[in-house]
C-alpha positions in Angstrom: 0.0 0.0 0.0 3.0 2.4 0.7 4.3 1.7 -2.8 1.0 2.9 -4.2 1.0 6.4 -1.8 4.7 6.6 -3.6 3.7 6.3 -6.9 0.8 8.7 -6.7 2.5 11.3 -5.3 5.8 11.1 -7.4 2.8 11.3 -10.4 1.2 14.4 -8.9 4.9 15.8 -8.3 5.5 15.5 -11.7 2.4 17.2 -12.7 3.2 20.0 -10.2 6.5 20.5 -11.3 5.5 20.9 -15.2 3.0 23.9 -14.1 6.0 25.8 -12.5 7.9 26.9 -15.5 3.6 28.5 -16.4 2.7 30.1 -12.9 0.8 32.6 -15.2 -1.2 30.6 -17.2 -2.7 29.1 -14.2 -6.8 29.2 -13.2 -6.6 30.3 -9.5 -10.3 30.3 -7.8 -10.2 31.6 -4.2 -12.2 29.4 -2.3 -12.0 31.7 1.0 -9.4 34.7 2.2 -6.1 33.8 2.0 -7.4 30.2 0.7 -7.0 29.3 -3.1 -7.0 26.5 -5.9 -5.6 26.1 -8.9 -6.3 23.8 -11.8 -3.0 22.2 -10.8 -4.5 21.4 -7.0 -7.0 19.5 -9.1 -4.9 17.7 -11.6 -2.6 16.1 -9.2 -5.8 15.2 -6.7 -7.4 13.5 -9.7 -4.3 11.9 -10.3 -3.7 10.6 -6.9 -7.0 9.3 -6.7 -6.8 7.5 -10.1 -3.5 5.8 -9.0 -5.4 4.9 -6.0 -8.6 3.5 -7.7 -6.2 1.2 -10.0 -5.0 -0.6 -7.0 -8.1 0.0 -4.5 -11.3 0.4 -6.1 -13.3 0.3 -2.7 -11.3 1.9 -0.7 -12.8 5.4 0.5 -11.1 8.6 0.1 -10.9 12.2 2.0 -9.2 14.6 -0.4 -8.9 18.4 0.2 -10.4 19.4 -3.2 -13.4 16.6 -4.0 -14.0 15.9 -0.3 -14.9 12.3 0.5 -15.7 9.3 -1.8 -16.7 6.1 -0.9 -18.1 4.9 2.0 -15.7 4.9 5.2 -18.4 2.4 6.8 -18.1 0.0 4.2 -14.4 0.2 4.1 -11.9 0.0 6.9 -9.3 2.1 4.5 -9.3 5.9 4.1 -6.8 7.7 1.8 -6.6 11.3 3.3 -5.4 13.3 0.4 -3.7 16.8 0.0 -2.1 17.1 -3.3 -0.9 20.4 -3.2 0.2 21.5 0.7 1.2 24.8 0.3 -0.3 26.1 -2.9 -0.2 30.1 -1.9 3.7 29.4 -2.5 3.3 27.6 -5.2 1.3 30.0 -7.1 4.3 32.5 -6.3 7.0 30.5 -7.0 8.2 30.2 -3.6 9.6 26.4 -3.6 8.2 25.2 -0.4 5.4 22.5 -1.0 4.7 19.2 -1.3 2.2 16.1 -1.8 0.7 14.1 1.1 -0.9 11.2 0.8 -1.6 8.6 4.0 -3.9 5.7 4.6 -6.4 5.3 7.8 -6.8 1.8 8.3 -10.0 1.4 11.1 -9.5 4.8 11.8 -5.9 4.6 12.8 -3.1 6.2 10.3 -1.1 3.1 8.8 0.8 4.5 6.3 2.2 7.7 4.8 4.2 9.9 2.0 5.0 13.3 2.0 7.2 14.1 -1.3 8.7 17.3 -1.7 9.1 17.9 -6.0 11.1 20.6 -5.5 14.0 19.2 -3.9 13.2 15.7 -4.8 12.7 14.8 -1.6 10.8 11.5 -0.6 9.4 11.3 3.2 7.9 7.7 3.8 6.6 5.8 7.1 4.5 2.7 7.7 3.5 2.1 11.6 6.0 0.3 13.3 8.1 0.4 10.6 10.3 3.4 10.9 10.3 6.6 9.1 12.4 7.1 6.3 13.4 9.8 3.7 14.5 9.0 0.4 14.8 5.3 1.9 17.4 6.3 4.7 16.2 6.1 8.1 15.4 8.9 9.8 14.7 10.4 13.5 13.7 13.2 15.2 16.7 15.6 16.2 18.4 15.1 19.7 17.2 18.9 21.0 16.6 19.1 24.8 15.5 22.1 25.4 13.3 24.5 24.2 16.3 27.1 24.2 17.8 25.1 21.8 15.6 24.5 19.3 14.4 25.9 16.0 10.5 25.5 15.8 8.0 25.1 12.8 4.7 27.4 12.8 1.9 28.0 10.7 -0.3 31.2 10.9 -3.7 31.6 11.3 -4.8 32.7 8.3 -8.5 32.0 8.4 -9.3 32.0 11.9 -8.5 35.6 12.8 -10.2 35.6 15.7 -7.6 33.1 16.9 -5.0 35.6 16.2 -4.3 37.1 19.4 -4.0 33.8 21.4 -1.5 32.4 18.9 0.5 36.0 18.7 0.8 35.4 22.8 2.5 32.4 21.9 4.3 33.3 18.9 6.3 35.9 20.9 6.8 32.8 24.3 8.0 30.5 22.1 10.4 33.1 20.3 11.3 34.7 23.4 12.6 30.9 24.9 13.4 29.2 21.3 16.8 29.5 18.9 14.1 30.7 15.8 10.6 30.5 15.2 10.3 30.3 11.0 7.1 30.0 8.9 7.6 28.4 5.7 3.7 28.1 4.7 3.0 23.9 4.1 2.0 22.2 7.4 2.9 18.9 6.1 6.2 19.3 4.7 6.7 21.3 8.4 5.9 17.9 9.4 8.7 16.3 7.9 11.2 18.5 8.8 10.6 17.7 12.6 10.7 14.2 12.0 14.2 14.3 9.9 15.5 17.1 12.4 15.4 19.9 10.5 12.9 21.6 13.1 12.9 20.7 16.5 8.8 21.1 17.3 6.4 23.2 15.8 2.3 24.2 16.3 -0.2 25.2 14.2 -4.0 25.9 14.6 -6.7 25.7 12.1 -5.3 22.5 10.3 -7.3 20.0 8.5 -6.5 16.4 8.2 -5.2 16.0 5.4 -2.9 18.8 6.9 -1.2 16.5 9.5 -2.0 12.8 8.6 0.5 11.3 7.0 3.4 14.0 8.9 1.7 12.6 12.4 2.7 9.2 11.5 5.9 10.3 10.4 7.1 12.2 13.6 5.6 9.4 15.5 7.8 6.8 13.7 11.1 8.8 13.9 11.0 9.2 17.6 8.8 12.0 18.6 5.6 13.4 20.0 2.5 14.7 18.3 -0.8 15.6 20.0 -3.7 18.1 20.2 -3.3 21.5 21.5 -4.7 20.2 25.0 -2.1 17.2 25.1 -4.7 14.4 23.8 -3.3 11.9 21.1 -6.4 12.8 18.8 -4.7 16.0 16.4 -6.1 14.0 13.2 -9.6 15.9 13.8 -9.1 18.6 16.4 -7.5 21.5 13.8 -4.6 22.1 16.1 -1.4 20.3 16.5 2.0 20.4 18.7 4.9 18.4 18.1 7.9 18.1 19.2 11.6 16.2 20.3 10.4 13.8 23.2 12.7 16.6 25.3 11.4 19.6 23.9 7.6 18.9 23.6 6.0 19.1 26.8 8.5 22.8 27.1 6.5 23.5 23.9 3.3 22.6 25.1 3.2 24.3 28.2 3.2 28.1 26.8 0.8 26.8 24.0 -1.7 25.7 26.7 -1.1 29.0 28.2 -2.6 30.9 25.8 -5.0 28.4 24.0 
C-alpha cells in the first residue's frame, strides 16, 4: 500500500513540477481569504486518486479538493489526500510544498508519503516500521531544550479571531526558542521535525489532510505529536504540537497557556 502512496505522489509531483515553468497561465479560484486552488491542485488530486482506484477500487477517500468518496463504513481504508500543501507558495513560486498522501486503516493512520518535487525529496513511514526519507532512516533531532531548538509554525490565516492567542504564543516561544520560522506547508513542516530539520512546531486551524501522513511520520522517527490540550487525537481537532520527546512538553506548556 506504501508503494502505491509513492507512486501517486511522485505522479502528482511531476504534474506539479511541469506547471511551474507556467505560474501565469494558471486558473486560480479563491475558495475563501487567504485560501486558493488552482487547476493544478486538481490535476494532481485526480491523479492521486486514479492511481489509487487502480489498485483500490473500494477503498474510500478524504481529499482536500473533492472531499470524501466512498463509504468509510463499508471500508476499513481511508486515503486522506492533500495534493498540493502549500499552494499560496506555489502560485508565487516560492519552492516550499509538497504532496501528502496517508492511509487510515480502522480509523488509525497506517501508512504515509509526504514528497517534496522541488528538492526531490521522498518522506515515507508505515506504523511500526520506521520513518524514512529518500529510503534512509530517519529520526527526530536530539534537541533538549526548548532554548535550543528551531520550531516550525503556521499562521492563522482563516481563523482571525484566533490571532491574538496564537501572537501570545508566537512571541513565548520566540522569546525561549533559537528561531521560530514560517515556511507556509504544514505537512512538509511535518517532515522537517521528524528528519530534524525543526525541532517542534504548532499550528491551529489544520485539517486532516494537513497532519496525517506528517503525524505518522514524527511518530515513527521518535517524537511526540498531540492536540493543543495534550490528547493523542490531532487528526480531527484542527490544532497540533509536536515536538523532540525533550522539547515537547516545554512547547506545550506556553501553547496551553494561551490556548
Amino acid at each position: 500500500m506504501l508503494n502505491v502512496a509513492v507512486k501517486a505522489a511522485r505522479r502528482a509531483g511531476a504534474i506539479i513540477n511541469r506547471a511551474t515553468d507556467d505560474l501565469d497561465k494558471l486558473t486560480v479560484e479563491r475558495k475563501g481569504h487567504n485560501d486558493f486552488v488552482s487547476d493544478v491542485d486538481r490535476a494532481a488530486e485526480n491523479t492521486i486518486i486514479a492511481t489509487i482506484r487502480e489498485s483500490y477500487p473500494q477503498h474510500s477517500i478524504l481529499a482536500e479538493e473533492s472531499g470524501a468518496s466512498g463509504s468509510a463504513v463499508e471500508s476499513d481504508y481511508q486515503w486522506i489526500i492533500d495534493p498540493l500543501d502549500g499552494t499560496t507558495n506555489f502560485l508565487h513560486g516560492f519552492p516550499q510544498f509538497c504532496v501528502s498522501i496517508a492511509l487510515s486503516v480502522k480509523g488509525v493512520v497506517s501508512h504515509a508519503c509526504i514528497f517534496d518535487p522541488t528538492r526531490n525529496d521522498l518522506f515515507t513511514a508505515s506504523r511500526g516500521g520506521g520513518a524514512f526519507l529518500n529510503e534512509r532512516r530517519i529520526r527526530v533531532s536530539k534537541v533538549l531544550n526548548l532554548k535550543d531548538g528551531l520550531i516550525g509554525t503556521g499562521f492563522p490565516y482563516k481563523e482571525f479571531e484566533k490571532f491574538d492567542k496564537y501572537l501570545a504564543m508566537f512571541k513565548e516561544i520566540t522569546q525561549k526558542s533559537a528561531g521560530v520560522r514560517r515556511p507556509g506547508a504544514a505537512a512538509l513542516d511535518l517532515a522537517y521535525v521528524a528528519c530534524g530539520r525543526f525541532d517542534g512546531f504548532w499550528e491551529q486551524g489544520l485539517s486532516p489532510w494537513d497532519v496525517a501522513a506528517g503525524g505518522l511520520l514524527i511518530l515513527e522517527a521518535g517524537g511526540l505529536i498531540t492536540d493543543f490540550n495534550g490528547d493523542g487525537d490531532y487528526l480531527h481537532a484542527g490544532h497540533v504540537v509536536a515536538g523532540t520527546p525533550k522539547l515537547f512538553p516545554q512547547l506545550l506548556q506556553i501553547v496551553q497557556a494561551h490556548k
